[in-house]
N, CA, C and O atoms as a GROMACS GRO file, in nm:
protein
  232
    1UNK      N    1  11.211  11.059   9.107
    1UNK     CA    2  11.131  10.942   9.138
    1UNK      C    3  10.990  10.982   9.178
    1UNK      O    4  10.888  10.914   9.162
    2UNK      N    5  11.004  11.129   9.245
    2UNK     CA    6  10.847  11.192   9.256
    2UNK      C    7  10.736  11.177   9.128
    2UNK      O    8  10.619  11.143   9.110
    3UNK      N    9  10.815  11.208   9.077
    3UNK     CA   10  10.727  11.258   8.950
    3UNK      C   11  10.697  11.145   8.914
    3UNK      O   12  10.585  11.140   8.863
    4UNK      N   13  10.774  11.006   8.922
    4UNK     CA   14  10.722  10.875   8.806
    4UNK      C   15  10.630  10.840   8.935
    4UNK      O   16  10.510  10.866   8.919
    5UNK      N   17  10.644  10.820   8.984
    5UNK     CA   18  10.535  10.738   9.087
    5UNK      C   19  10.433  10.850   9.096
    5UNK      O   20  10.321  10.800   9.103
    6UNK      N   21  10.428  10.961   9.099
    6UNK     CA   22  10.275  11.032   9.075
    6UNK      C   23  10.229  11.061   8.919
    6UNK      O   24  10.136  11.129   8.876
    7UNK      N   25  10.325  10.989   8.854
    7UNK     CA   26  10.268  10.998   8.742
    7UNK      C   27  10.172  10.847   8.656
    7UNK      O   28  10.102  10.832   8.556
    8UNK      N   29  10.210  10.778   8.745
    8UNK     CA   30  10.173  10.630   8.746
    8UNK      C   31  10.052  10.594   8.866
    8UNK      O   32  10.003  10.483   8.884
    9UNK      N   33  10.024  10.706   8.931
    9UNK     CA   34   9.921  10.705   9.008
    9UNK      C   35   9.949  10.637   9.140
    9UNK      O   36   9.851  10.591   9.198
   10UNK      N   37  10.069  10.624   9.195
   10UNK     CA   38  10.100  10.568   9.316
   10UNK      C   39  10.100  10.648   9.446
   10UNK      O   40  10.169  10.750   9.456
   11UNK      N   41  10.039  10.614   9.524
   11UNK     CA   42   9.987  10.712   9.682
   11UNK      C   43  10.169  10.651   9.742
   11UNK      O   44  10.227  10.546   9.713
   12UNK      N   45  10.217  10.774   9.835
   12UNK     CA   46  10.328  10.782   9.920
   12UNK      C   47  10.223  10.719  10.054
   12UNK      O   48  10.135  10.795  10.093
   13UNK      N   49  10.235  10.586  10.119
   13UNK     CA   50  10.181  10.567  10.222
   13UNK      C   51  10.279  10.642  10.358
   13UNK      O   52  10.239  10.720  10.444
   14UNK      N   53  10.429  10.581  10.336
   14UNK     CA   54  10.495  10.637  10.491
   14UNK      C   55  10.621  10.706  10.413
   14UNK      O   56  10.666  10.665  10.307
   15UNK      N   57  10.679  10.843  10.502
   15UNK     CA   58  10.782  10.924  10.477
   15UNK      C   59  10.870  10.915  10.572
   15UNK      O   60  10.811  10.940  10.677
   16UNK      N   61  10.988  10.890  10.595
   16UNK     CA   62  11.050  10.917  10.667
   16UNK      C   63  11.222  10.913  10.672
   16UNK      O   64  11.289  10.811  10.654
   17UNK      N   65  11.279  11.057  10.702
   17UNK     CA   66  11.399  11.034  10.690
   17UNK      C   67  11.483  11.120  10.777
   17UNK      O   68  11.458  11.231  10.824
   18UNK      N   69  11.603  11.037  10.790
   18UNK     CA   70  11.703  11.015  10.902
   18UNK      C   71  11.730  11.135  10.945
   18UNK      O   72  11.708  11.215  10.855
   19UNK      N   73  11.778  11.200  11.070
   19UNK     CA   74  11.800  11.330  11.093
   19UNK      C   75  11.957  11.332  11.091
   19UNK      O   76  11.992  11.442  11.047
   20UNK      N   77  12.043  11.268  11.115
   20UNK     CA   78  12.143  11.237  11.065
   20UNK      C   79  12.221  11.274  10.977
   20UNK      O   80  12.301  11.367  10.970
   21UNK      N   81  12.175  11.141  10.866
   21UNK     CA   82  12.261  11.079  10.773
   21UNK      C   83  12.169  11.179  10.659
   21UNK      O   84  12.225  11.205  10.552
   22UNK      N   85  12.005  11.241  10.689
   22UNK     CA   86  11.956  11.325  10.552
   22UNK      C   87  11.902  11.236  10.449
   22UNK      O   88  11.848  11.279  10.347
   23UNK      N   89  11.922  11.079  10.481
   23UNK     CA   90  11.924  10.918  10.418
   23UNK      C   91  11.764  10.950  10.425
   23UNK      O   92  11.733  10.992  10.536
   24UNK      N   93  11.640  10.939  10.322
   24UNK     CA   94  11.472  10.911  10.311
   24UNK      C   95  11.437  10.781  10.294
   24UNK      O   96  11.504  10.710  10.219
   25UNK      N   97  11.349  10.742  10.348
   25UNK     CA   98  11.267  10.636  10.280
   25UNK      C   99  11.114  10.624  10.230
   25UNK      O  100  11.037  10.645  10.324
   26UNK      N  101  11.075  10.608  10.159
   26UNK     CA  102  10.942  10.619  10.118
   26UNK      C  103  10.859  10.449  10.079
   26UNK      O  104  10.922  10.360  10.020
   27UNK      N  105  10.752  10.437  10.113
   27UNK     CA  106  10.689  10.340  10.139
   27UNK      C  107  10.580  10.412  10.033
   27UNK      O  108  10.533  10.518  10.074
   28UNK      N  109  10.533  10.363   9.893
   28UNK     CA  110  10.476  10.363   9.790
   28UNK      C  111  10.346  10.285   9.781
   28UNK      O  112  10.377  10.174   9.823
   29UNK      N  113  10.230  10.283   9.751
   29UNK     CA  114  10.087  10.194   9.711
   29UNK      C  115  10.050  10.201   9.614
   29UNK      O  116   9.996  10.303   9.571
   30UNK      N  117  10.074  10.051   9.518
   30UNK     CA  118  10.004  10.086   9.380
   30UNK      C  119   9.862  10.062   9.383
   30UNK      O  120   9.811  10.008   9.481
   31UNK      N  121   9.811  10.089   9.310
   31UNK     CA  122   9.662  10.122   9.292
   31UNK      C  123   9.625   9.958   9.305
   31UNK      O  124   9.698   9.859   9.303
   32UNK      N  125   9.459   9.975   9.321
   32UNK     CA  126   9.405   9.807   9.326
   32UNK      C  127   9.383   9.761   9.221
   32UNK      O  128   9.354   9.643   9.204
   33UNK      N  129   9.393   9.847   9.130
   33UNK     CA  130   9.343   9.788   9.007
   33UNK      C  131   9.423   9.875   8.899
   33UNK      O  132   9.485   9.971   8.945
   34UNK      N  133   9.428   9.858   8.791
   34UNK     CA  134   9.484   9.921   8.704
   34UNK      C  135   9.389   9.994   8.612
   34UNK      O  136   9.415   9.992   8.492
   35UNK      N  137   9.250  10.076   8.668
   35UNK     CA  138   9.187  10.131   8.588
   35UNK      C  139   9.212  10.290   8.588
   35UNK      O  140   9.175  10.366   8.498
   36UNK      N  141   9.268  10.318   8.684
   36UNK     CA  142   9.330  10.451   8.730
   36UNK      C  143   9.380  10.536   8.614
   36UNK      O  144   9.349  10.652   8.588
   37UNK      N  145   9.502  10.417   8.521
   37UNK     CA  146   9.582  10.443   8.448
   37UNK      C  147   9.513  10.523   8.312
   37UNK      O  148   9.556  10.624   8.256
   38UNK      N  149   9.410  10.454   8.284
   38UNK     CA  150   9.296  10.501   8.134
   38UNK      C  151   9.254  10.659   8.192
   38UNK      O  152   9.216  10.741   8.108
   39UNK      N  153   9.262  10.701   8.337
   39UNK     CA  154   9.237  10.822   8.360
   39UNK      C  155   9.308  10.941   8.345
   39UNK      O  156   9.257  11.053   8.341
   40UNK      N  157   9.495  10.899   8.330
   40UNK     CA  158   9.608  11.017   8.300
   40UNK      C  159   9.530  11.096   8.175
   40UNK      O  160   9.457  11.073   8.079
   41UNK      N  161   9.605  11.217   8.253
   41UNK     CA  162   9.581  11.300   8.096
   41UNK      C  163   9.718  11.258   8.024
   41UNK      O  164   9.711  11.191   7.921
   42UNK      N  165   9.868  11.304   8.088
   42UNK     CA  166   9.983  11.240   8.053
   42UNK      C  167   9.974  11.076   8.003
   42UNK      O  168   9.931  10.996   8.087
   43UNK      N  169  10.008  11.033   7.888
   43UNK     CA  170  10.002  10.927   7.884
   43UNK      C  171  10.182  10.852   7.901
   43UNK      O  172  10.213  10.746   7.847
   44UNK      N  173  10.271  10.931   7.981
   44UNK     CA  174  10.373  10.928   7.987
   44UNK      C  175  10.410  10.894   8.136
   44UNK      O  176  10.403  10.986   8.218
   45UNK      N  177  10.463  10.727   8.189
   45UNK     CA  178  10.509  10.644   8.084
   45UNK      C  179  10.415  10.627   8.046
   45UNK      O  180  10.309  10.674   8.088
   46UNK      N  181  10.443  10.516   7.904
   46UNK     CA  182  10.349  10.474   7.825
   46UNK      C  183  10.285  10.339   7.957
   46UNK      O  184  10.333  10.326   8.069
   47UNK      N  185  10.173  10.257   7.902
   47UNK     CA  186  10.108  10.162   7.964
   47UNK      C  187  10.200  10.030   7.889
   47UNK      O  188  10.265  10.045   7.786
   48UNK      N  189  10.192   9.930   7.950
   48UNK     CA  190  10.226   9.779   7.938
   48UNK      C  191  10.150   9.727   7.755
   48UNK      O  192  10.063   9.781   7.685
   49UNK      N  193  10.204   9.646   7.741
   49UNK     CA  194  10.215   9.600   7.610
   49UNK      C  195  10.077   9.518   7.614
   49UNK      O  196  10.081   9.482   7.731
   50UNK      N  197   9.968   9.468   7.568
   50UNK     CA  198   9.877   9.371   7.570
   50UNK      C  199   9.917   9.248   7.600
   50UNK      O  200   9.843   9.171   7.662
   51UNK      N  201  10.103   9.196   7.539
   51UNK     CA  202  10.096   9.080   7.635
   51UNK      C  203  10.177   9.103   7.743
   51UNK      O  204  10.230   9.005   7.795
   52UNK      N  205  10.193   9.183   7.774
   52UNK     CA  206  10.280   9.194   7.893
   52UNK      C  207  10.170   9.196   8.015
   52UNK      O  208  10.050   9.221   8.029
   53UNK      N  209  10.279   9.157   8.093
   53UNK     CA  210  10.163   9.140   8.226
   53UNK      C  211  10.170   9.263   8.329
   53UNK      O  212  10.262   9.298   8.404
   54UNK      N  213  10.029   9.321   8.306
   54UNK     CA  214  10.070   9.462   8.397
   54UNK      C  215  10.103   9.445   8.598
   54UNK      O  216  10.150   9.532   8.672
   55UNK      N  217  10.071   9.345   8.624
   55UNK     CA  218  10.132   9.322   8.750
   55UNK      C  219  10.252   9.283   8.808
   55UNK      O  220  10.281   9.270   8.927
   56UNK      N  221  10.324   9.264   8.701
   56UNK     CA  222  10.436   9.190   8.720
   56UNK      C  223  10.543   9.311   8.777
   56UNK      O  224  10.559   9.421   8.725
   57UNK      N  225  10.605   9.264   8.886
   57UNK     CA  226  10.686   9.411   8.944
   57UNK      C  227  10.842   9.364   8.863
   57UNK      O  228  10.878   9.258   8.813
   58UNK      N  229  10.912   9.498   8.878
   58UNK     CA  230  10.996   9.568   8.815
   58UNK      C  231  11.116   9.474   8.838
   58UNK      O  232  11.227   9.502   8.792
   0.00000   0.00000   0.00000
């Protein structure tokens, strides 16, 4: 999951996990804008379809 979210340009805002259970949670920030994306050298994933709506969450 590291890799897709830094590969999609998403900042890790908060880390934190259980001392316990070993259980993580991560708190993710997508970019403000989607111009970030035209900057990958990887173009992997690919980008959203022209009609697809690139904000639309998962």
């Amino acid at each position: 999951m590291s890799k897709l979210t830094a590969s999609i340009g998403w900042n890790i805002l908060a880390h934190k996990t259980d001392d316990v259970s070993d259980i993580g949670v991560r708190i993710y920030q997508k970019p403000e804008s989607n111009e970030i994306y035209a900057l990958r050298r990887k173009k992997v994933p690919p980008m959203c379809k022209e009609n697809e709506n690139p904000d639309a969450t998962w």
